[in-house]
C-alpha positions as CSV (number, residue, x, y, z in Angstrom):
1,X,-33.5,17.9,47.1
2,X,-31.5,20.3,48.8
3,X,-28.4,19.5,50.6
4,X,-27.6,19.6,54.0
5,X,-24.6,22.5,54.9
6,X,-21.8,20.9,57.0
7,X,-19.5,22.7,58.8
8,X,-16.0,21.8,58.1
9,X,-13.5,23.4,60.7
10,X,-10.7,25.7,59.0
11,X,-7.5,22.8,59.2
12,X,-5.1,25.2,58.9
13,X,-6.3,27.3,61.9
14,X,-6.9,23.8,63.6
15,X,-3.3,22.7,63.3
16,X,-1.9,25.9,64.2
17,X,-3.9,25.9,67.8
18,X,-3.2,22.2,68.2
19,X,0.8,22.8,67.5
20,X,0.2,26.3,70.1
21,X,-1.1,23.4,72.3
22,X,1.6,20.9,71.8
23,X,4.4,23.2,72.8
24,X,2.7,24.5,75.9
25,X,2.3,20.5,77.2
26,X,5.9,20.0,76.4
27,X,7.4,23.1,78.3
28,X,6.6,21.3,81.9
29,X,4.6,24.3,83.2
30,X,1.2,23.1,83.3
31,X,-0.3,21.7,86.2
32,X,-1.6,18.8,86.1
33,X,-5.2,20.0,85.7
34,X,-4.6,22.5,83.4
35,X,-2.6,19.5,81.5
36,X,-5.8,17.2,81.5
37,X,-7.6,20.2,79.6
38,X,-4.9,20.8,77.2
39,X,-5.4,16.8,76.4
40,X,-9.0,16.9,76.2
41,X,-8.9,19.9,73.6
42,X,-6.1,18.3,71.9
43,X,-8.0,15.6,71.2
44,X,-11.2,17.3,69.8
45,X,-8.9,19.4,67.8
46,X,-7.4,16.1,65.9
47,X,-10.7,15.2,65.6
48,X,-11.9,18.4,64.1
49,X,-8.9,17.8,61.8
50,X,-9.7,14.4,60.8
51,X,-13.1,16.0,59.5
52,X,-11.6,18.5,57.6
53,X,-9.4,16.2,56.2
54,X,-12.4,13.7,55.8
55,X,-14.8,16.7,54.4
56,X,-11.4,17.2,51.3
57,X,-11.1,13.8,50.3
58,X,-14.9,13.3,49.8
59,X,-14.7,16.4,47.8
60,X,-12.0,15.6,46.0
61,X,-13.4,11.8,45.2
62,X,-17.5,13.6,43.9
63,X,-14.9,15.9,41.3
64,X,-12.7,13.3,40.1
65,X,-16.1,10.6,39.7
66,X,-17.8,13.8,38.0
67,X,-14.7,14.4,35.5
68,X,-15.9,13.8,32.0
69,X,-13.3,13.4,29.2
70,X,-13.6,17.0,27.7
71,X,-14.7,17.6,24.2
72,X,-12.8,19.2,21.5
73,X,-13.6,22.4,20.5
74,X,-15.7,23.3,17.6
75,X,-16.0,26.4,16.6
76,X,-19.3,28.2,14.8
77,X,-18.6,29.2,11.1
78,X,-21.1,31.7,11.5
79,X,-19.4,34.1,9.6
């Protein structure tokens, strides 16, 4: 069974436009229409974050219930 691709936003390039963002609402020199878009993509950028972040824990829980205790090494005497 094939699994389904998900698109996982880049959270680093996420963060950095919501900060971009942040500072622009907190300079004074939006309008207040251009402020109610800033909010609204503000929030679907925390969103998209939350996914990422949501998309690297569930990553990180399928390796860590996949880790199996590692066996020791034996080598061939093939010699």
């Amino acid at each position: 069974m094939a699994k389904k691709a998900v698109a996982v936003p880049n959270l680093e390039k996420t963060l950095e436009t919501l900060e971009t963002l942040v500072e622009k609402m907190e300079s004074g020199d939006l309008s207040l229409e251009e402020s109610l878009q800033a909010f609204e993509q503000g929030v679907r950028l925390t969103r998209e974050a939350q996914q990422a972040l949501q998309a690297a824990e569930q990553k990180v829980r399928i390796l860590l219930k996949d880790e199996a205790e590692p066996e020791a090494f034996q080598p061939d005497d093939a010699d």
